[in-house]
N, C-alpha and C positions, 0 to 999 in steps of 0.2 A: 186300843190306845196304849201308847207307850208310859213308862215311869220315867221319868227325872226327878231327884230331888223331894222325893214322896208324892211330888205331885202329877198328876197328868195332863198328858201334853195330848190334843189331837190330831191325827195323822191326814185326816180330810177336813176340810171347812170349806162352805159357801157363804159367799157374802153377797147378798143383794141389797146395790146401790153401791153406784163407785161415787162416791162425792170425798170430801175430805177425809171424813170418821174414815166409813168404809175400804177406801184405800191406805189411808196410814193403818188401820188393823192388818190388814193384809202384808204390807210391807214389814210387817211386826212380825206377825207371824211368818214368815217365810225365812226371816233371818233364825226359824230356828227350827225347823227344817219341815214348815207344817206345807202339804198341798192345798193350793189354795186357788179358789175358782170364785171369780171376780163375773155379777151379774149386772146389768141397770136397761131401762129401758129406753135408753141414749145409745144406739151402737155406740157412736165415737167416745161416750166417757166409757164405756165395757172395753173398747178396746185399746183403750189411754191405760187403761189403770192396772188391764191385763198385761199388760208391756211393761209396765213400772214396777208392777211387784215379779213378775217372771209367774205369772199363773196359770193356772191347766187351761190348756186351750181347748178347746170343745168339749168341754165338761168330766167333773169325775163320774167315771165308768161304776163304781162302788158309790152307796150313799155316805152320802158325810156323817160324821159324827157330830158337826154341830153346825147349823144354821144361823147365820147374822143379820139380820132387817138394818140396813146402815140406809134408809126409807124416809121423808117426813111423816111424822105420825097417820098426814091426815089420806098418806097414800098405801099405809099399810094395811085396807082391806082389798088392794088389787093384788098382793101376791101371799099374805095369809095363809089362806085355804090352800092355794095351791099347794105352797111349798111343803107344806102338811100334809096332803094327802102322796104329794112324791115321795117325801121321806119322813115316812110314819115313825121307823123307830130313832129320828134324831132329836136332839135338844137344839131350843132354838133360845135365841136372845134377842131384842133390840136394842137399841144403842140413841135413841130420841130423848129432846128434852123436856117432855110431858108423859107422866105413868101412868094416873088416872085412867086415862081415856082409851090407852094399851091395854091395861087391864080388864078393861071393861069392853072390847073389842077380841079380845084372845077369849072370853068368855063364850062371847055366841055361837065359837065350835067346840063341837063334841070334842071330848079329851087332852085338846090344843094344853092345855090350861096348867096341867101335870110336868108338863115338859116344855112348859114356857119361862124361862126368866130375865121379868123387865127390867133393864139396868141404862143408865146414864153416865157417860162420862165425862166429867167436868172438864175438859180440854174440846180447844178448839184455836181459829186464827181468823183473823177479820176476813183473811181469804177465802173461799172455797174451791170445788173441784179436785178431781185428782193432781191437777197438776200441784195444786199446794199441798199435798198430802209428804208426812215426816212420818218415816218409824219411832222415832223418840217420844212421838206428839206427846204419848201419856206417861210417861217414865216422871215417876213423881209425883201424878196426880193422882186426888180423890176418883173414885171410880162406883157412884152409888148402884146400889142393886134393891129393888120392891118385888122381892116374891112375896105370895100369897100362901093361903092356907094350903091352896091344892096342888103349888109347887113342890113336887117331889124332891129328897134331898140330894140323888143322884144328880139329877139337873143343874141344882145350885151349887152343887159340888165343881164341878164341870164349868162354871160359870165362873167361879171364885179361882178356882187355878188358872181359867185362860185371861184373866185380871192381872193377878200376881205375875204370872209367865210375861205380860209386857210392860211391866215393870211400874204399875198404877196400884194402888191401897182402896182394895173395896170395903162400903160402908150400908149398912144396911138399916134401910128407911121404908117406914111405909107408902104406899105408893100416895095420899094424902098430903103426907108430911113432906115427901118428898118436893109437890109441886109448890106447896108453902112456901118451900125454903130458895127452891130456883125462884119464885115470882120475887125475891125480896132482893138477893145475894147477884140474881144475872139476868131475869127479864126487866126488874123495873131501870136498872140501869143500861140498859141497852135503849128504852124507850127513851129516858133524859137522855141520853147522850146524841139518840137520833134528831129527837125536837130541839137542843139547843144548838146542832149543825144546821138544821131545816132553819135557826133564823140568821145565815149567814147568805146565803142566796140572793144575787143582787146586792151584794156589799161590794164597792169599788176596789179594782182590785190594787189601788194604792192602799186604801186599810188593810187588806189582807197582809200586805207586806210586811205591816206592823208586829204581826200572830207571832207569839213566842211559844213555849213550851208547854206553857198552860192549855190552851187551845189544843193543841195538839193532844195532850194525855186526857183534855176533856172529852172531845169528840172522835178518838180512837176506834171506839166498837161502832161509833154512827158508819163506819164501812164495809160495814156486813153483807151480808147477801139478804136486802128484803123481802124476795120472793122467800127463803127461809125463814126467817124471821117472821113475817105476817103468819104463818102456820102457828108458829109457836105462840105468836100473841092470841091468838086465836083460841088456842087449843085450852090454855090455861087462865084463862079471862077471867075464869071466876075465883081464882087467888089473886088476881093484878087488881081487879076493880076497887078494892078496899084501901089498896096501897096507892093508888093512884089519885082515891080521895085524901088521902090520908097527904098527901102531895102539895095537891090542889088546895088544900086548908096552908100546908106552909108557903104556900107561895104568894097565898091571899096575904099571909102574917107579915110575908115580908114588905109586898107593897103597901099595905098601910101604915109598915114603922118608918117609912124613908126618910118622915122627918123628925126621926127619933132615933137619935146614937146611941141609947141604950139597947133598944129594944133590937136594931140591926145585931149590936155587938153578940144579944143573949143569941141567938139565931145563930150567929156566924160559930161562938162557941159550941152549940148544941153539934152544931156539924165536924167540926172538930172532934170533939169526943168520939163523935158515929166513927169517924175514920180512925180511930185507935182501935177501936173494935177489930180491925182488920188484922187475922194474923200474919206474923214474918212468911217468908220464902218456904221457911221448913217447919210450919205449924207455929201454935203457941202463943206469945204476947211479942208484936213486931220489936225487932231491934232498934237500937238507938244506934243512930250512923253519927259520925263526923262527914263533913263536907269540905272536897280539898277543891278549891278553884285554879282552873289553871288558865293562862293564857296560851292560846296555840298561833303557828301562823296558818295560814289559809293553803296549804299545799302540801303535796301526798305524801305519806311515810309517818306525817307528826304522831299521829292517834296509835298506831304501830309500834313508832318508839318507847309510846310510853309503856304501852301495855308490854311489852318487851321486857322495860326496866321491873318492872309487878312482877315480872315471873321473875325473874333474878335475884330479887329478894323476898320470895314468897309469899307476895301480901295480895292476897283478895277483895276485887274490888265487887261489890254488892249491885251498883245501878249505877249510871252514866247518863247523862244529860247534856245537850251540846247546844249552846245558843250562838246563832250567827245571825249577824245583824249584815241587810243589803248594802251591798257596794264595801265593805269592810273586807280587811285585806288580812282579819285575825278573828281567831273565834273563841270562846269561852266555853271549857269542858269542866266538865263539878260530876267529883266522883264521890261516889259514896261509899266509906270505907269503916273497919271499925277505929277507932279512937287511934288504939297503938298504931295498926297499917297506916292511920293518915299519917300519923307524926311521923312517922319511917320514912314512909315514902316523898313526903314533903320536904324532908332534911335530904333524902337522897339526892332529889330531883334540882331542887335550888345549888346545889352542891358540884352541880352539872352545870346547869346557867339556865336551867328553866325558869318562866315567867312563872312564879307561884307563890300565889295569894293566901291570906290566912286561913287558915282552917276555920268552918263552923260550924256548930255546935245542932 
């Protein structure tokens, strides 16, 4: 293995399973100049994703240095063993969003166990497949890892720089704590969000028309891939079961306050607060944005321009938000900015002859 930067880079990797993880890793690592052999038991995604990333075609002739499971959990005892006994002296990792059951599956082989380390990374896209797959995918994100007592440090070493090397911040969880913390933070809301699109089914589609932005950021991950997802609810059912009662009591709370505007309001509050919980973009307690409403007209270049004018006075817009109402011949953009960039950019823009609204708070 080579040195960069103190850390090591490895010069072979296999990855078996092209799906999104799998192939955005691959595309990672190739931009830096790792050989990389793309496996699945789909010819055509092995050989989608072998295309996409430019990877070894018919296999490396040396054993890799590190082995990737980019696999649902619930299909990692079909190549396991195998890949283990091909390449006895590599480290291997998977990349699934349940540890526990990794864990406890790497255990039933001899030795696997030393040179296994289970890690999750917190990125993904409602899409899957190689063809949705980004090298960027993880640049910026958390990247947890649950070694065990009998993970060797070598392994995790090897682990934690090919982390780092695609530009993710690994964090180290027990494999326990770990499934804790995704049943609360990403499986239980991927459930809400599934079951409150499932009651949209047979809704005319003159109401649909109605759907603004709320709708849409509600039921965003309800587009998943549930053949994925069923796995995962599965796998980790027994962290979800307590939160999903835990659910089921607030949902009982709400329908019996309906005809009580206090008790709606304490609720509605409680949930509010839960959402300040959430950190900003770059960690920590979220920002406090301003909100610049614009008016646009309905034809190509407007969205363009503006973002044009932002770079020209160097103001950073945070999150963007576009409501268009049907048959309407103008649409409504609200950018979220900090305080000063709004007022900047507000005064710029009107100063021009844009349609622009007061700023809120």
């Amino acid at each position: 293995m080579s040195v960069d930067s103190s850390r090591f880079t490895p010069s072979r990797v296999r990855i078996v399973g092209s799906g999104l993880i799998g192939t955005s890793i691959g595309l990672a690592l190739v931009q830096h100049g790792v050989n990389v052999e793309m496996l699945d038991s789909d010819s055509k995604s092995q050989s989608l994703a072998t295309d996409l990333v430019g990877g070894v075609q018919g296999g490396i002739e040396i054993q890799p240095e590190l082995v990737i499971f980019a696999v649902p959990t619930g299909q990692l005892d079909l190549v396991l063993k195998r890949e283990f006994d091909l390449n006895p002296n590599s480290t291997f990792m998977d990349v699934g969003s349940v540890k526990n059951e990794v864990v406890l599956k790497v255990e039933t082989i001899p030795g696997l166990s030393a040179k296994f380390v289970p890690t999750h990374p917190m990125a993904g896209r409602e899409i899957g497949g190689a063809s949705a797959a980004r090298a960027d995918l993880f640049v910026g994100r958390s990247w947890i890892i649950t070694p065990t007592s009998s993970t060797n440090q070598q392994s995790i070493q090897i682990v934690e720089d090919l982390i780092t090397l695609m530009g993710a911040s690994f964090v180290k969880l027990s494999a326990i704590d770990h499934d804790a913390a995704v049943a609360k933070i990403s499986h239980l809301p991927q459930i809400v969000s599934s079951l409150l699109a499932k009651q949209l089914v047979g809704t005319s589609q003159e109401w649909m028309e109605l759907s603004g932005q709320g709708l849409r950021d509600s039921t965003r991950i309800a587009g998943s891939d549930e053949g994925l997802w069923r796995g995962i609810i599965f796998s980790n059912r027994e962290a979800l079961s307590p939160l999903l009662n835990d659910f089921r009591t607030d949902l009982d709370k709400m329908i019996q306050s309906l005809e009580d505007l206090g008790e709606i309001g304490k609720l509605l509050l409680q949930g509010r607060k839960g959402r300040e919980t959430i950190p900003g973009k770059h960690g920590g307690k979220a920002r406090e944005y301003s909100y610049l409403p614009i008016v646009i007209d309905d034809k190509p270049g407007q969205l363009a321009s503006i973002f044009n004018e932002c770079s020209s006075l160097g103001v950073n817009v945070e999150d963007l938000v576009i409501e268009h109402s049907p048959g309407q011949l103008s649409a409504l953009i609200t950018l979220a900015l900090s305080a000063v960039d709004a007022k900047k950019l507000s005064d710029h823009l009107a100063s021009m002859g844009w349609n622009v609204h007061p700023i809120r708070n």
